[in-house]
C-alpha angles and dihedrals in degrees: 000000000000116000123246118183118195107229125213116197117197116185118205110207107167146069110294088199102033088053096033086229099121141153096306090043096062097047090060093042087048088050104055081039081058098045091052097052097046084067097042088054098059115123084005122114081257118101104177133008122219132174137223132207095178100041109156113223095245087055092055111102132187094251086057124085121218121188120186120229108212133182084235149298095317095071093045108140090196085069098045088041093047115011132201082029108125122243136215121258094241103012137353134206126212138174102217117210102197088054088024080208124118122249124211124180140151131194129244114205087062089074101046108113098035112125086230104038093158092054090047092050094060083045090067099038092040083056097040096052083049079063095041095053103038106021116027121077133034098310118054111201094171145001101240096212090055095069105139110224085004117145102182089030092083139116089214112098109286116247138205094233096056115097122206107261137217092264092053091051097052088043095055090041088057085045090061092065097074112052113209121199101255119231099256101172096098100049 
């Protein structure tokens, strides 16, 4: 059996000192990210799941997932690529039909302050590449926020003492069946 490994691309686009969010940070943040997907890829064509912080636009595949990191709402491509679209407090999630690619990003600055920033961080990108994967785009498998039994499926604020349940992860693994073009135009 061939090995397919799931990749995660996180783009950091911000200050790491003016948001206090740097290299350690994001190794915390990566590896939560990790521990969640390895259950959502069980019984999927994935094996292993590894994520990227330096993924160049021509590398990133359908079957990849790429979320933007962003100092805060002001820098939200959704909204320069769609304006007057709304946008989420702490992330947002947008198919794009000029690129007819999907666009997930969070923000930053909304986590500043939690006790476990790096924890809360995963939460939203977790959440925002559930979006990515079952409601954005022009099929729609599932509404993220009606998971039945689902913790990180709301439409509540994320928080960094929520985990990711049983019913997230079965949602995302039915998510990675259908791979969806990633947004690529801010790597």
């Amino acid at each position: 059996m061939v090995d397919k490994v799931l990749r995660i691309a996180l783009v950091p686009s911000y200050s790491f000192a003016g948001e206090n969010f740097g290299d350690g940070s994001l190794y915390a943040t990566a590896l939560i990210l990790m521990e969640y997907f390895k259950k959502c890829i069980a019984s999927t064509k994935y094996t292993s799941v590894d994520y990227f912080f330096e993924m160049k636009p021509a590398e990133v595949t359908n079957d990849d997932l790429v979320c933007y990191m962003l100092a805060n709402q002001n820098r939200s491509i959704v909204a320069k690529k769609a304006p007057g679209q709304a946008i989420g407090g702490s992330g947002s999630t947008f198919y794009s039909k000029v690129d007819s690619a999907v666009i997930s990003e969070i923000y930053i600055d909304t986590t500043a302050g939690d006790g476990n920033r790096y924890k809360l961080v995963a939460n939203i990108i977790f959440h925002e590449l559930m979006h990515n994967r079952l409601d954005a785009g022009p099929t729609i498998w599932l509404n993220v926020h009606n998971v039945v039994n689902g913790v990180l499926t709301t439409s509540k604020p994320i928080t960094s003492y929520m985990d990711m349940s049983a019913a997230d992860a079965a949602a995302m693994r039915r998510g990675l069946t259908h791979p969806r073009k990633q947004y690529t135009g801010g790597m």
